[in-house]
N, C-alpha and C positions, 0 to 999 in steps of 0.2 A: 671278389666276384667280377668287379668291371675290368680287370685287369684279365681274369682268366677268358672271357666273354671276349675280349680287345685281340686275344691271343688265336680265338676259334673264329673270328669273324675275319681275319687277316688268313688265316688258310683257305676261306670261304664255304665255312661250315655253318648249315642253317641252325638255330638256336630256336627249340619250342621250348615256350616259357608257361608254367603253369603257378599263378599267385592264390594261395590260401595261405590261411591265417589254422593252420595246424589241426590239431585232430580229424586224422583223415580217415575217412570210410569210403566204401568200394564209389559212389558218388564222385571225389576227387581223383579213385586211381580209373575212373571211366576217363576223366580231366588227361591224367598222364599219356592212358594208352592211345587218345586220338592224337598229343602231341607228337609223338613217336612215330605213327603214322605218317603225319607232316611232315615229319622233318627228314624217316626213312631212318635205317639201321648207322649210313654215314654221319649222319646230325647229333645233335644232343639235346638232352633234355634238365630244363631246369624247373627245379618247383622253390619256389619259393615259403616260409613258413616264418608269419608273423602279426600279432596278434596289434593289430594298428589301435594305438587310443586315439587318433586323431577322430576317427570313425565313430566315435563312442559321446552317447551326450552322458551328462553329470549325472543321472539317477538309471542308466544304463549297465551292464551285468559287464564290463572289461573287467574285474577282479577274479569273478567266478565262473570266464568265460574258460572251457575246457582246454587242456593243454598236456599234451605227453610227448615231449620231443621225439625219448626215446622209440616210442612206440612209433612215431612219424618216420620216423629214417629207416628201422627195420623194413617197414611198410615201401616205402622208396627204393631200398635196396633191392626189396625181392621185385620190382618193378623196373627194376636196370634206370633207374635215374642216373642220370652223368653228374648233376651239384644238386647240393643242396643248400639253398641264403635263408641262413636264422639268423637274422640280427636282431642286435637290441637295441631299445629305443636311444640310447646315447649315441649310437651308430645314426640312427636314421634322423633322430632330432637334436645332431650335435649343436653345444654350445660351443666354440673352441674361444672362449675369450674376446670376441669379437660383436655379439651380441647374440640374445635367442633366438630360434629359430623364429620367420617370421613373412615368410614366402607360401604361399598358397594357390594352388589350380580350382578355380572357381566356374564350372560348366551354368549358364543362366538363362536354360531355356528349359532342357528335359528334366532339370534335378528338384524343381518346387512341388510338384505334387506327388500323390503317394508317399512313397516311404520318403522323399523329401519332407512333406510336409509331415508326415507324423514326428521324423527326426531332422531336425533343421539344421543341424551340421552337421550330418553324416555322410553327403556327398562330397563337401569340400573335402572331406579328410580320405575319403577313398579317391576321388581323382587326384588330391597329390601324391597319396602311398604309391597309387597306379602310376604315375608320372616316373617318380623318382626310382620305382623301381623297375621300370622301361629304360631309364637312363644307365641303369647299373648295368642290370643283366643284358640291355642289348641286344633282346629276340629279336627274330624274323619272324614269330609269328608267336600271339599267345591266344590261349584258349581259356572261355570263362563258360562255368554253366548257365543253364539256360534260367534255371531257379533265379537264380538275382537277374530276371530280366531290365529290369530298370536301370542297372548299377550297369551291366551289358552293353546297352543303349548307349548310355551315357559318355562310359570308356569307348566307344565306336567314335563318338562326336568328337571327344578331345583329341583323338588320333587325326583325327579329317581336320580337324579345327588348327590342329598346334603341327599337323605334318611328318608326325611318327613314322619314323621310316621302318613301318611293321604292318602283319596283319591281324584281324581278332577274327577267331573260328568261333562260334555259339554253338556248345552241345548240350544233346539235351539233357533233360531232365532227369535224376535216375532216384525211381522210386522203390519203398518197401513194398511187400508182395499184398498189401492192405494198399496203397495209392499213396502214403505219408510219404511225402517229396524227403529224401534224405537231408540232413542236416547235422551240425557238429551240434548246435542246441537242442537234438533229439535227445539228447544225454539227460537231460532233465525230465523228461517227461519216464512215466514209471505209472506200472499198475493200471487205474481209472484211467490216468491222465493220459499214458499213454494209446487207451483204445479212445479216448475223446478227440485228439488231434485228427483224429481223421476226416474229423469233420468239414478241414479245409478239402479235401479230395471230393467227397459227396457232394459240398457245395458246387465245384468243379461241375461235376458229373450230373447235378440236376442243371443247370443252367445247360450243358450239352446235349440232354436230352430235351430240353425244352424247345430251345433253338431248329432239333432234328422232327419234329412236331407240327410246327410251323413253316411253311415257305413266304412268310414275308417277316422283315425286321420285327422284333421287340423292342417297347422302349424300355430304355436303361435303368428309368427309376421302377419299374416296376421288378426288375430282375431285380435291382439291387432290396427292395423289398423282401424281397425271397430268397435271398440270401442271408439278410439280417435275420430273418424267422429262422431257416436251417439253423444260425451259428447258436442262435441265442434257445433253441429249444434246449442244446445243448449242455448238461451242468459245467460250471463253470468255464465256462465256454464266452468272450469277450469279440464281437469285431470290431477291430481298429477301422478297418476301411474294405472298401470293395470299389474298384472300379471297369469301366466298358473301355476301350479306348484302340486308336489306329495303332497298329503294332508299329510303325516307322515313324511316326513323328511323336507317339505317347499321349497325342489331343485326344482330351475325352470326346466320346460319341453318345449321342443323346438315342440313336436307334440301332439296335444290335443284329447284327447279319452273321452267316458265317465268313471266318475273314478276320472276324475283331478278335480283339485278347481283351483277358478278364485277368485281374491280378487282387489280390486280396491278403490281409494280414490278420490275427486273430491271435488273441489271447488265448491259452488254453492255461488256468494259473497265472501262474505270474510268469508263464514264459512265452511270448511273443514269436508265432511263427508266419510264413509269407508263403505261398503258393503263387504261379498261373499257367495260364494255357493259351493256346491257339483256338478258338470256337469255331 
């Protein structure tokens, strides 16, 4: 892959790079077709497919996290993708005899709260999967949904921070015709549980309309209040967090205007989903 990337970048062909971690639904080929765009019919497009355990804390679902290669590359092809990088972890976290793998990109400002804090090593492990495969593939420009805004954020800073000679595109969101933010962990949800997740959208949608109600700020604890009540009316329905916060530095806001972003995670079962918005 870095050799082919080494190849197209010496003719001076732009490379849009699109990184998921496999089972791809129309959400990811929204991912592709803005790449494409970018780059123009001359350029190429690369998606990458790989299911990072770096990313993954110890009682976290990397075993029975969804996976169809097959079906990934159909999907790519009928999408005119130019590569496709499946590697496997002995690729990405070689030992060669020399010692274990043992280098890491550590972002320590935007990555501690939120889904930082609910998963404490899960940033580390996605800004170096993101690092090392910026190294590889060698885009001009990659594109990440807007759903992991946080993770988004984050990969922006280490670009600015470490000097990637790239750009990152944020697209947005692309939801089920119900408001359930798409996701490859949608795969889990079924029946009940399925029409319960939607919960994270509703919450969404009452904080927007509460906001559209009032012309001066709310405070935060109070929305977040109203939020916990939404999730938890819900059968089995869990909120991890909920937070207010300035969309460009991630600093929570103690009074809510329009303007702020709202981000929130929620159990539905035993499977763990994330939402947010623009308010």
């Amino acid at each position: 892959m870095q050799h082919l990337s080494g190849v197209w970048g010496r003719r001076g062909v732009r490379i849009g790079f699109v990184p998921t971690m496999g089972y791809l639904h129309a959400g990811h080929l929204s991912l592709v077709k803005r790449a494409r765009q970018l780059v123009g019919r001359r350029g190429k497009v690369v998606v990458s497919i790989y299911v990072n355990p770096r990313q993954f804390g110890p009682r976290e679902d990397f075993t029975s996290y969804p996976r169809d290669l097959s079906r990934d590359l159909r999907l790519c092809r009928a999408e005119k993708v130019d590569a496709v990088f499946a590697p496997s972890d002995a690729e990405m976290y070689r030992d060669d005899g020399e010692g274990r793998f043992s280098t890491y990109v550590v972002e320590e400002n935007l990555s501690f709260r939120m889904e930082g804090a609910s998963r404490p090593t899960h940033f580390r492990g996605v800004t170096t999967v993101v690092a090392k495969l910026f190294n590889i593939v060698q885009p001009s420009v990659a594109v990440f949904g807007a759903k992991d805004y946080q993770q988004a954020t984050i990969v922006k800073r280490m670009v600015r921070d470490l000097n990637f000679p790239l750009e990152i595109e944020l697209a947005p969101i692309y939801r089920e015709p119900d408001g359930l933010a798409m996701s490859s962990r949608n795969r889990y949800l079924a029946g009940k549980t399925r029409s319960r997740a939607t919960v994270l959208w509703h919450a969404i949608e009452r904080i927007h309309a509460a906001l559209c109600r009032n012309s001066s700020a709310l405070p935060a604890a109070g929305l977040k209040r109203e939020v916990k009540n939404i999730v938890e009316r819900e059968p089995g329905a869990r909120l991890d967090y909920v937070e207010f916060f300035d969309p460009n530095t991630l600093e929570p806001i103690s009074h809510v205007a329009h303007g702020a972003h709202m981000a929130l995670a929620v159990f539905i079962g035993k499977t763990r989903l994330i939402d947010n918005s623009r308010l």
